[in-house]
C-alpha positions in Angstrom: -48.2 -54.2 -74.6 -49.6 -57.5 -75.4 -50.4 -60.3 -72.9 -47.6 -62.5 -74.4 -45.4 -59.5 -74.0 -46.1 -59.1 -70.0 -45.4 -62.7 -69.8 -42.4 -62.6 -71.4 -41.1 -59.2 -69.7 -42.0 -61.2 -66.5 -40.1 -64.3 -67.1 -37.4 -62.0 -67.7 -37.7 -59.8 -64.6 -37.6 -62.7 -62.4 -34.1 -64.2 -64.0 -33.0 -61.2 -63.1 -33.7 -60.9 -59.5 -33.1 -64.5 -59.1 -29.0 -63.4 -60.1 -29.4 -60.4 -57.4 -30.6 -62.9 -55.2 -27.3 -65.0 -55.7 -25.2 -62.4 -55.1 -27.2 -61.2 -51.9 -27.1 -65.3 -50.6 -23.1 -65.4 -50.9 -22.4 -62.1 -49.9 -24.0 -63.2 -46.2 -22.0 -66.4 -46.4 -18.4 -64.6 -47.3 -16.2 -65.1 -44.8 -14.0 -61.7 -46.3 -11.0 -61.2 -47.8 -9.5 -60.3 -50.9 -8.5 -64.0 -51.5 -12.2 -65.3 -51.8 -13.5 -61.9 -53.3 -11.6 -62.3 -56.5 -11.2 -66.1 -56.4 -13.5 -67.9 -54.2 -11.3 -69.5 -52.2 -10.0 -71.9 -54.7 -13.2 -74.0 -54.0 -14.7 -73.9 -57.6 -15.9 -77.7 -58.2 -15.5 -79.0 -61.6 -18.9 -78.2 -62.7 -18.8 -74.5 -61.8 -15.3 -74.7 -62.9 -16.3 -75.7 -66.7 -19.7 -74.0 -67.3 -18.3 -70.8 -65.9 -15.3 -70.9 -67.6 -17.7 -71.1 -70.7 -20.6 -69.1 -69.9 -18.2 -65.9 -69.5 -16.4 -66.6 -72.6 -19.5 -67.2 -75.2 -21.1 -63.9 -74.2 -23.5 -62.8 -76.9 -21.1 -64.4 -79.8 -23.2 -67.8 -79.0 -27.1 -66.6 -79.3 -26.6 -63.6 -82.0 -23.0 -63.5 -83.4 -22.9 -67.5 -84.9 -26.7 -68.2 -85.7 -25.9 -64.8 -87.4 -23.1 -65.5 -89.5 -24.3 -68.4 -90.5 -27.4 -67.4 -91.7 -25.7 -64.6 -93.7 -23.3 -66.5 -95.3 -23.4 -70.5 -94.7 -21.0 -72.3 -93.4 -17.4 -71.9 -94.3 -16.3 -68.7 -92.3 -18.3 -69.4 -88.9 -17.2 -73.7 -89.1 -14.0 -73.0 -88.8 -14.3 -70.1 -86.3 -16.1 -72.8 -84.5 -13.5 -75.7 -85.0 -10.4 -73.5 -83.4 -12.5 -71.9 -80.7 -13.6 -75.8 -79.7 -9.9 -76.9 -80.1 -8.6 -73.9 -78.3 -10.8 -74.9 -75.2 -9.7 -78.4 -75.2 -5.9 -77.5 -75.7 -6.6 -74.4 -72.8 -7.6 -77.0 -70.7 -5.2 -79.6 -71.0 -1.9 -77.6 -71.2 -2.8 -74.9 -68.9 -5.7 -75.7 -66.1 -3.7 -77.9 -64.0 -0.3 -76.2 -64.0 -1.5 -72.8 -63.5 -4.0 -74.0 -60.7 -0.8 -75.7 -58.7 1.6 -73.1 -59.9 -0.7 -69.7 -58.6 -1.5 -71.6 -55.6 1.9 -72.2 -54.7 3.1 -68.7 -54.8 0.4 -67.6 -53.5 -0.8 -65.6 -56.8 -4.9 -64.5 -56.9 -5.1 -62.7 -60.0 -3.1 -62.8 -63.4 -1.0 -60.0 -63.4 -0.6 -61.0 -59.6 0.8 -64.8 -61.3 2.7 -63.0 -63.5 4.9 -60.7 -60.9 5.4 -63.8 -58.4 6.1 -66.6 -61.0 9.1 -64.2 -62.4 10.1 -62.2 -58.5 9.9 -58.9 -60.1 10.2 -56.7 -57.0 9.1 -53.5 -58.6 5.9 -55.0 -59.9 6.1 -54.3 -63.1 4.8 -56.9 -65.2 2.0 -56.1 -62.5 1.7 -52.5 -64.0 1.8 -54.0 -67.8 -0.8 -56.3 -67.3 -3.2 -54.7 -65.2 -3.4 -52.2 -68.0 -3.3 -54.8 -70.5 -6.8 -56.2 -68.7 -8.3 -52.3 -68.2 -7.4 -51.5 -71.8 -9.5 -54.1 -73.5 -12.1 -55.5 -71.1 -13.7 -51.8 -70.0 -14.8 -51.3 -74.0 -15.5 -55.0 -73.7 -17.8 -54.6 -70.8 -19.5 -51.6 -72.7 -20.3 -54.0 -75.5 -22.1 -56.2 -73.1 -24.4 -53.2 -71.5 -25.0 -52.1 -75.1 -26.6 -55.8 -75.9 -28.6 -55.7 -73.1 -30.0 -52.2 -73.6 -30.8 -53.2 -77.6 -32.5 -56.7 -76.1 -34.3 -54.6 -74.1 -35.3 -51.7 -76.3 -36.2 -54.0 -79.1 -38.4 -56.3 -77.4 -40.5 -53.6 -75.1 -40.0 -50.4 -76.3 -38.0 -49.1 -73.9 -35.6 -46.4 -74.2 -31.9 -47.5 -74.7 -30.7 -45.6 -72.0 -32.4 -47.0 -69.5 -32.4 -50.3 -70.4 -29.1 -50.5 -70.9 -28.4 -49.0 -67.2 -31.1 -51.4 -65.3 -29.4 -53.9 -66.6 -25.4 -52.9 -65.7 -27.2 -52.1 -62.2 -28.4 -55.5 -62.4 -24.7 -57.3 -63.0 -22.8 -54.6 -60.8 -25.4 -55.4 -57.8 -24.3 -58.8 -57.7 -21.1 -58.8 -58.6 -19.9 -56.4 -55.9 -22.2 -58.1 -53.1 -20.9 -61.8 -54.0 -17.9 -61.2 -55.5 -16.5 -64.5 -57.4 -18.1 -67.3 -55.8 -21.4 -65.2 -57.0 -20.4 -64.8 -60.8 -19.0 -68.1 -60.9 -22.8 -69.4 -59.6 -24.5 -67.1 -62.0 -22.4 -68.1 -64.5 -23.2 -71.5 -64.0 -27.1 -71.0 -64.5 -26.0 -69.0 -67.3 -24.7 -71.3 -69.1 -27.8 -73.8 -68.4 -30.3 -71.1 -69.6 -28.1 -70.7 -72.3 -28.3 -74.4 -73.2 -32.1 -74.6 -72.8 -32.6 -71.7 -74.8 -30.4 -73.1 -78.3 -32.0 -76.7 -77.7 -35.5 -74.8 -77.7 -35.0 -72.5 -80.3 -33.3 -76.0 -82.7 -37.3 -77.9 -82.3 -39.3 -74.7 -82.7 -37.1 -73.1 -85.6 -37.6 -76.6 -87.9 -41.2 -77.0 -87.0 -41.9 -73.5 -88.0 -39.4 -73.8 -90.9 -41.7 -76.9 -92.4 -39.9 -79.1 -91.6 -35.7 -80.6 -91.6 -36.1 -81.6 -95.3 -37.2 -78.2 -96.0 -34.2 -76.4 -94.2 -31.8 -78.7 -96.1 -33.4 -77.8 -99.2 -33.8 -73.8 -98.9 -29.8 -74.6 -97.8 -29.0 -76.4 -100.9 -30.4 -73.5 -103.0 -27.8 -71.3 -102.4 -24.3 -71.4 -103.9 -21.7 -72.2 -101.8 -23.4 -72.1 -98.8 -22.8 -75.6 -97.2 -19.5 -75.5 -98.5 -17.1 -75.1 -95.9 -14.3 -74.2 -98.7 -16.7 -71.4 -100.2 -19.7 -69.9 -98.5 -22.4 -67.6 -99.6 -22.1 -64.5 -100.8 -25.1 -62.3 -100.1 -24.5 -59.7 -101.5 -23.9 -61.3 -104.9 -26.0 -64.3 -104.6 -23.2 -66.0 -105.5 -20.4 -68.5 -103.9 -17.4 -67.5 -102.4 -13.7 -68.6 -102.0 -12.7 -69.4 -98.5 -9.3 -70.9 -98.9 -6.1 -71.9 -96.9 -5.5 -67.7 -95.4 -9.0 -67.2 -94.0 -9.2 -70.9 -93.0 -6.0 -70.4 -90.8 -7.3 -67.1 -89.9 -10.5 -68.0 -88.3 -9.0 -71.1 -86.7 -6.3 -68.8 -85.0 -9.4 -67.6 -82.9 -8.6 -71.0 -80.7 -5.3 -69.1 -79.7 -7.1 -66.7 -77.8 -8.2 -68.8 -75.4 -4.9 -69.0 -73.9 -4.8 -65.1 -72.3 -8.1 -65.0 -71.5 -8.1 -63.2 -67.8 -11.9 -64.6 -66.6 -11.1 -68.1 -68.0 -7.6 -68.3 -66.9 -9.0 -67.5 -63.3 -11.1 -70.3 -63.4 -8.2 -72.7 -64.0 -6.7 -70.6 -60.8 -10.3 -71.2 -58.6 -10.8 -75.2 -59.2 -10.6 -76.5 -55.3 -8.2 -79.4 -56.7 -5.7 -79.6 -59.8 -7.2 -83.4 -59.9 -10.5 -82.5 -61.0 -9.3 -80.6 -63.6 -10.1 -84.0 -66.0 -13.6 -83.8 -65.5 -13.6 -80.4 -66.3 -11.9 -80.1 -69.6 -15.0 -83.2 -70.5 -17.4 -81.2 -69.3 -16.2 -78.0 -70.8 -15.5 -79.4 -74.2 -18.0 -81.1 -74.6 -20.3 -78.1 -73.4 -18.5 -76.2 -76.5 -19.1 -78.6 -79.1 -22.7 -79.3 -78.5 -23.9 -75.7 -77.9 -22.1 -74.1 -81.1 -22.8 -76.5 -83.4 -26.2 -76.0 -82.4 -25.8 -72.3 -82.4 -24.4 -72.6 -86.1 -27.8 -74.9 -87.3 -30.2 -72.6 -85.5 -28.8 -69.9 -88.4 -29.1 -72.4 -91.0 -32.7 -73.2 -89.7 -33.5 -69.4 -89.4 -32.8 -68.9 -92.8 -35.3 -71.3 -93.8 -38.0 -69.4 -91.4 -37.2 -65.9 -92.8 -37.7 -67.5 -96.2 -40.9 -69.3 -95.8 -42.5 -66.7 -93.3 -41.1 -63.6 -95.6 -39.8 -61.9 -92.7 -38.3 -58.8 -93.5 -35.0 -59.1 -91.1 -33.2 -56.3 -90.6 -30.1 -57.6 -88.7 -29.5 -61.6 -89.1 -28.1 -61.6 -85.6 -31.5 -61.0 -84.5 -32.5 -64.3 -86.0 -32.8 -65.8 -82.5 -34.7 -63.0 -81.0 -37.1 -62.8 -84.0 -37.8 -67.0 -83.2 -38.4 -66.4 -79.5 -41.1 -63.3 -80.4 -43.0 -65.7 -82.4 -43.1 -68.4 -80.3 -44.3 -66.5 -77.4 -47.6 -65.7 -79.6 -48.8 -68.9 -79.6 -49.7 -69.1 -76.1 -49.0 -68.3 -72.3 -46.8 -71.3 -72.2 -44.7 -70.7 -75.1 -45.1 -67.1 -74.1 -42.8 -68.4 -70.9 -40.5 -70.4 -73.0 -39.8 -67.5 -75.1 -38.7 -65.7 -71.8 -36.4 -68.2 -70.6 -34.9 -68.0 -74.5 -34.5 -64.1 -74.6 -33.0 -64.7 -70.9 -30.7 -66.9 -72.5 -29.5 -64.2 -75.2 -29.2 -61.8 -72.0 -27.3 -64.5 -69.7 -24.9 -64.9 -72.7 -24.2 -61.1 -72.3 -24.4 -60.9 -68.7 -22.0 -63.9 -67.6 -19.1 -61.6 -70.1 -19.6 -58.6 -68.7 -19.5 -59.9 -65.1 -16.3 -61.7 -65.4 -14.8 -59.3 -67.1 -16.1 -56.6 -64.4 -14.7 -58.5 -61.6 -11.3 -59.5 -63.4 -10.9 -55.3 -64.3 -11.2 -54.5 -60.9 -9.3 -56.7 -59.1 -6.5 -55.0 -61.3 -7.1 -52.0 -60.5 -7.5 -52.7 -56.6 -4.7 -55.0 -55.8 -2.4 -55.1 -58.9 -2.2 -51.5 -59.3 -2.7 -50.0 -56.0 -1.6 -52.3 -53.7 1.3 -54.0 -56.0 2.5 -51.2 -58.1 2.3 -48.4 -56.1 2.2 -50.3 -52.8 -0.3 -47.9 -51.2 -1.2 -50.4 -47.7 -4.8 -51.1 -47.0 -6.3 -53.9 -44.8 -8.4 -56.5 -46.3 -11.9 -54.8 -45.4 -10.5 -51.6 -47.2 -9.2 -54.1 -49.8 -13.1 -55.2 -50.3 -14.3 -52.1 -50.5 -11.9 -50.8 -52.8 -12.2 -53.6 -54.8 -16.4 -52.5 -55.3 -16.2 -49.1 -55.5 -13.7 -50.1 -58.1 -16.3 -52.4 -60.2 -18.9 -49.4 -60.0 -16.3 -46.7 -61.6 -15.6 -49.5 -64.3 -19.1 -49.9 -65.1 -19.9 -45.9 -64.8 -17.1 -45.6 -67.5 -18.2 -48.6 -69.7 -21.8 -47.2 -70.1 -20.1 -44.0 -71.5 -18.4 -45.6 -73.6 -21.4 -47.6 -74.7 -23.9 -44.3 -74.6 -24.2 -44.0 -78.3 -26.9 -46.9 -79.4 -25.4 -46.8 -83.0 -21.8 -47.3 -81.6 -19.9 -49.5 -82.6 -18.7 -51.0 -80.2 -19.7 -54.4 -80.7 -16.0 -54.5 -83.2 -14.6 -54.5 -79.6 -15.1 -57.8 -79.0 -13.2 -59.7 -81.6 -10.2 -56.8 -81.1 -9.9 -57.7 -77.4 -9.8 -61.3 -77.5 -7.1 -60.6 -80.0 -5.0 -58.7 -77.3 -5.2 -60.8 -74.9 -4.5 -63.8 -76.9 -1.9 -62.2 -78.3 -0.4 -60.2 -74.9 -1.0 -62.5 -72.2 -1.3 -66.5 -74.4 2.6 -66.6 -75.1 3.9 -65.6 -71.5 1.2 -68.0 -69.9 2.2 -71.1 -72.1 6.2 -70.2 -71.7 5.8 -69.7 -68.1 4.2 -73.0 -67.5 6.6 -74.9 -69.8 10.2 -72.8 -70.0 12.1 -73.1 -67.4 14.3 -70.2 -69.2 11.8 -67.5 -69.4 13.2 -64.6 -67.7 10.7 -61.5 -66.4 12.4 -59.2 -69.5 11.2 -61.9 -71.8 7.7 -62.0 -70.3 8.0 -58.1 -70.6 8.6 -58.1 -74.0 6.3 -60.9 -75.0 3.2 -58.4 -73.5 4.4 -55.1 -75.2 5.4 -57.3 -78.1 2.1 -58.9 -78.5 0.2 -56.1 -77.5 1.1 -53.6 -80.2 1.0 -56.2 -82.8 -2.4 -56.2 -81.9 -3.1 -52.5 -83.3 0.1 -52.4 -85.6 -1.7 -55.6 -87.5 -5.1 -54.1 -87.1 -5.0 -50.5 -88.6 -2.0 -50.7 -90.6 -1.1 -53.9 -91.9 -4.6 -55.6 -92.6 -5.8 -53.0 -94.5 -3.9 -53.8 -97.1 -5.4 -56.9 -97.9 -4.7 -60.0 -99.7 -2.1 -62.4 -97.5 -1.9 -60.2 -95.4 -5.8 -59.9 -94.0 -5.6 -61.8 -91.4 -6.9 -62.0 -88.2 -4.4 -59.7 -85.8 -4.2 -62.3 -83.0 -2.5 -64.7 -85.1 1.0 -62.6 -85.9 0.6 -61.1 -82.8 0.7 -64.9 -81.3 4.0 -65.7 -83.2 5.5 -62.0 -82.7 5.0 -62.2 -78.7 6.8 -66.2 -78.5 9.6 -64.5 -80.8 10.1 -61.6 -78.2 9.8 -63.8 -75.3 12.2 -66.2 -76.9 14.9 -63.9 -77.9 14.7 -61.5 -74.7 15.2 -64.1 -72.3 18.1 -65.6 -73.9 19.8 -62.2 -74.6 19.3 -61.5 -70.7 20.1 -62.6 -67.5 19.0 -66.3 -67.1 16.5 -66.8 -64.0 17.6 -66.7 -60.0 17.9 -70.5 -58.9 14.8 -70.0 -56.4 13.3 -69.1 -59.5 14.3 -72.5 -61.2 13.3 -74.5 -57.9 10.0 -73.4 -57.8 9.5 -74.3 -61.6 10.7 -77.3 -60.7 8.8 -78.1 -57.7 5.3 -76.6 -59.3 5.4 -76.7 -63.1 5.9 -80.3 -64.0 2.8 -82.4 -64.4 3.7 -86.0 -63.6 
């Protein structure tokens, strides 16, 4: 192992203690309770509120998924996935943030499917049941796509077997999640999403130098056809241009919808200490967004340029970033450091996922499964440790499923933002803004939207032509049809019901 290595594995090491660390520091300050285990207390200030909210929904798409794509293939496909995610955070954040923060807090809701069963009073805690399994159904293979990253990151860079990278790391994000609970992921998060920051702005300056130079990158760029065309793009394979018209245009900007169902981010909205801060942090969140993809989205265009000039032979383009940060840290101990904090960022990208998405998995296991659906009766210390032991089976089960290092699982990710935009975006927006939505509707708008999800994905797209779209998108419109139709068909809602709409819903 080289000296620029050690440095570098170092730089590393100590990110990673420095998150244990946070977790040890707020589990001596928690005051107990279910309450600020899986939402803090409602004391998130904006700034936590915004970058956290982020940081846990980028994951590893930011550093290796964009700069990818877009060194593959230009610009078309990944500007427009780009435009509707940055859209969908702004629109998440205006419609929903401030209602569903005043709304869970005045029913006294702590988790989603916890929202859900108090916003429609269904006694038997079903839409508890749905959703909880909705949330275990697609964030545990999620989670296992964030362990696999790290293990790869890991392997890759040092040599180290898969395995065990791959498990030092989930020990890393379980040992912090379960001692600090959400005020510790929300922290982390946070940092996250600065080391993330530091790491695209550092990787930008060091990617043109190294590339020869902006007018070279815009000119290696220029060579290919299609490839700063956002109505074409690049094919590679070919070497020709492509046609990206009005389908995959509406396709990729229907990734914005997701944003809507998203458990960890919806939380956030639930954790903000006051609905009148929510302002500053839809700025600081959109913003964030804009910045740090477009960025993301020139660092591929830049990398392509450094591939070319440098004739590196690259063997996966979402390694691009990986590949910039190994050959800056050979230039000296310095850069050697840098490089760290930049591979730290690709890891705090994976990291601040998995951790939400930990946390938000086993709170519904713990309380809305357990305690709401089958109403076994446990105190809040047994509540606690329920809620941990519950986050260590999750991660146990996601490293199975992430065992294989050629799985792939990384197809997860796109699949389960897709269910839950499609199972849980609907019912949020209609309960915030319909008075009328009954708890059959909401009902049918999950299972509705939910197996769209999987009828769209393995038996309709594969067809092809109008058709091949992304899933989340008819599964969207299919889950505000059922929600739609189902309420009126049934029983309109109790009066208390209506009052409480009333009295919590409307944003003057």
């Amino acid at each position: 192992m080289t000296t620029s290595t050690i440095i570098v594995l170092i730089t590393m090491i100590v990110y990673l203690g420095g998150m244990v660390a946070i977790g040890i520091a707020y589990n001596r300050r928690s005051k107990g309770g279910s309450a600020e285990f899986f939402l803090g207390g409602r004391q998130l200030s904006p700034l936590v509120t915004a970058m956290s909210a982020e940081a846990s929904d980028m994951s590893s798409y930011l550093l290796m998924g964009l700069p990818g794509l877009a060194l593959l293939c230009g610009l078309a496909e990944v500007s427009w996935t780009v435009i509707g995610l940055a859209v969908g955070t702004y629109l998440n954040f205006l419609l929903v943030a401030r209602r569903l923060r005043r709304y869970s807090a005045g029913i006294g809701a702590i988790t989603i499917p916890d929202y859900f069963t108090r916003r429609f009073h269904d006694k038997r805690a079903v839409l508890s049941l749905v959703s909880a399994l909705v949330i275990v159904i697609f964030f545990v293979p999620y989670t296992a796509s964030g362990f696999s990253a790290v293990g790869k990151l890991f392997s890759s860079l040092f040599g180290w077997d898969y395995h065990l990278a791959m498990i030092i790391g989930a020990v890393v994000i379980v040992t912090y999640t379960v001692l600090g609970g959400f005020m510790a992921v929300s922290t982390t998060d946070l940092i996250q999403s600065i080391v993330m920051t530091v790491a695209l702005l550092v990787i930008v300056v060091f990617g043109i130098r190294t590339a020869g130079g902006w007018s070279n990158v815009v000119q290696n760029a220029q060579a290919l056809p299609g490839y700063l065309d956002l109505t074409k793009g690049y094919i590679p394979e070919t070497g020709t241009a492509g046609t990206f018209g009005f389908v995959p245009i509406v396709s990729t900007l229907a990734w914005g919808l997701g944003y809507f169902g998203m458990p960890h981010i919806l939380l956030r909205f639930m954790a903000i200490r006051n609905e009148s801060e929510v302002k500053t942090s839809r700025r600081i969140a959109s913003i964030w967004v804009v910045i740090s993809m477009a960025v993301a989205v020139l660092i591929g265009v830049i990398g392509y340029s450094v591939v070319k000039e440098l004739s590196i032979d690259l063997q996966d383009s979402e390694t691009i970033v990986v590949e910039l940060a190994k050959l800056m840290s050979k230039h000296s101990a310095l850069l050697a450091v840098v490089g760290g904090v930049v591979l730290s960022g690709i890891l705090a990208a994976t990291m601040s996922t998995a951790d939400s998405q930990l946390l938000a998995a086993s709170s519904s296991v713990s309380k809305d499964l357990l305690q709401d659906f089958f109403h076994i009766k446990i105190g809040e210390k047994a509540a606690i440790v329920t809620a941990r032991v519950t986050v260590v089976l999750i991660a146990v089960v996601a490293l199975f499923l992430a065992w294989n290092p050629d799985s792939s699982v990384f197809r997860v990710v796109s699949f389960a933002w897709g269910g839950f935009g499609g199972a849980f975006g609907p019912i949020i927006l209609f309960s915030l803004f319909w008075k009328r939505t009954n708890k059959w509707g909401a009902f049918a708008g999950m299972l509705a939207g939910g197996a769209t999800i999987f009828i769209w994905k393995f038996l309709v797209r594969p067809l092809g032509g109008v058709v091949d779209v992304y899933e989340l998108l008819p599964a969207f419109i299919v889950s505000c049809i059922a929600i739609v139709v189902v309420s009126l068909l049934t029983k309109a809602p109790d009066q208390e019901i209506c009052d409480e709409f009333d009295k919590y819903a409307k944003i003057k």
